[in-house]
C-alpha positions, 0 to 999 in steps of 0.5 A, a space after each residue: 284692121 291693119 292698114 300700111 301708110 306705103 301707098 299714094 295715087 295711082 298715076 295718070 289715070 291709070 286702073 288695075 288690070 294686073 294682079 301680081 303674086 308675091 311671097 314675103 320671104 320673111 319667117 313670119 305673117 307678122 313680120 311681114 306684116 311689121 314690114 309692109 306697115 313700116 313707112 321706112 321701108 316704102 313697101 306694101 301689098 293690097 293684101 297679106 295672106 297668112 298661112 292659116 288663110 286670114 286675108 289682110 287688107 292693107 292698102 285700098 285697091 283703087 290706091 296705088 301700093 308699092 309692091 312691084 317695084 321696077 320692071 314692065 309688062 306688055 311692054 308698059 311700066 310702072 305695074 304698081 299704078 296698074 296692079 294689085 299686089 297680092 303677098 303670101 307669107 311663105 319663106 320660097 322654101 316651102 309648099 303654100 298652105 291649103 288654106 292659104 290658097 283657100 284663101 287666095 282662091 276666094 279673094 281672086 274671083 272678086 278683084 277680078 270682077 270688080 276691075 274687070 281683069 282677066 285670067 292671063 292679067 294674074 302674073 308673078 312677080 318674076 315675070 315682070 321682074 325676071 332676074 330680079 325676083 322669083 316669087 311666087 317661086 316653083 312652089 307655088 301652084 298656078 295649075 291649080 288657079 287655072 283650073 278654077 278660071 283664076 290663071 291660065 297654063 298652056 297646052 303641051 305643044 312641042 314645036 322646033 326650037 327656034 330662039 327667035 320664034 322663042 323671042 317674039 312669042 315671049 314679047 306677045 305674051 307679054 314678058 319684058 325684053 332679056 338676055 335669052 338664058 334669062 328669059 328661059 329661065 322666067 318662063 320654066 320658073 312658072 310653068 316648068 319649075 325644076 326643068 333644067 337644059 337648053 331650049 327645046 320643043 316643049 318650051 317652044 310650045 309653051 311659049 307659043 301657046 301664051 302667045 297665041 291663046 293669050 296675046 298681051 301686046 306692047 304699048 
């Protein structure tokens, strides 16, 4: 069994309530792995997914690995002492594996069960580092997590664009305060990959969707 030294406490009591998906963005499983084991590069995962779906535990899940870096959710920081953090070996580039979904589709349900976290707790790690990070990236397939009850996608609303409204139900889903254009992007990057153009009703109505159906708050 592989195990990365990359880990310590969790903080101030805290627990997990977020899941954080991430890519490698390495050429191999095994180089990634190399990476989350090395103590000079301070990084890790809770687990490492390879394309052909062996799951790799590499930090115990009630440790806190380091894996978010900066960057917040529901206006809370330090997301490694609140999270578990899930690595998919794939470079960005390409479509993720059957059977490394597969994968992730069995390991989810677990975790979640055990910390008690809900569907909207499993978040990118573009979205609680936007601008900084993209991963999981456009091609990952969040619809179909939902679909099993493992994520969440909105209902195809359209309402009138309004960047203030916009703002405050990006703040009630949870996302991280940023410049507007950055925060359109984010929110496409999951739920709209490819989209390009300025703010208009569908994005609108995403937004308010997440909001309503799926308030996080902000401490």
């Amino acid at each position: 069994m592989i195990r990365s030294p990359n880990f310590g406490p969790r903080r101030d009591g805290l627990t997990p309530e977020l899941v954080v998906l991430h890519y490698t963005a390495m050429e191999s499983c095994e180089a990634a792995a190399r990476a989350l084991c090395d103590p000079a590069r301070e990084v890790s995962a809770h687990y490492l997914i390879s394309e052909a779906g062996e799951v790799m535990a590499l930090v115990e899940e009630d440790m806190r690995a380091w894996h978010a870096g900066a960057g917040a959710w529901a206006g809370r920081g330090d997301v490694n002492s609140r999270s578990i953090g899930i690595e998919l070996s794939n470079t960005g580039c390409t479509p993720f594996a059957a059977r490394q979904m597969a994968a992730l589709e069995a390991l989810l349900p677990g975790i979640l069960s055990r910390w008690m976290i809900p569907p909207e707790g499993i978040i990118a790690h573009s979205d609680m580092a936007p601008g900084r990070k993209i991963d999981p990236g456009p091609r990952f397939d969040w619809q179909r997590l939902a679909r099993q009850g493992l994520s969440i996608w909105p209902e195809p609303l359209e309402i009138a664009v309004d960047w203030p409204r916009f703002r405050a139900d990006a703040a009630r889903f949870g996302y991280p305060e940023m410049e507007d254009d950055l925060l359109l992007t984010t929110l496409r990057l999951r739920f709209r990959p490819g989209h390009l153009g300025p703010l208009d009703a569908r994005d609108m109505g995403i937004m308010a969707d997440l909001a309503t159906r799926f308030p996080a708050g902000r401490a």
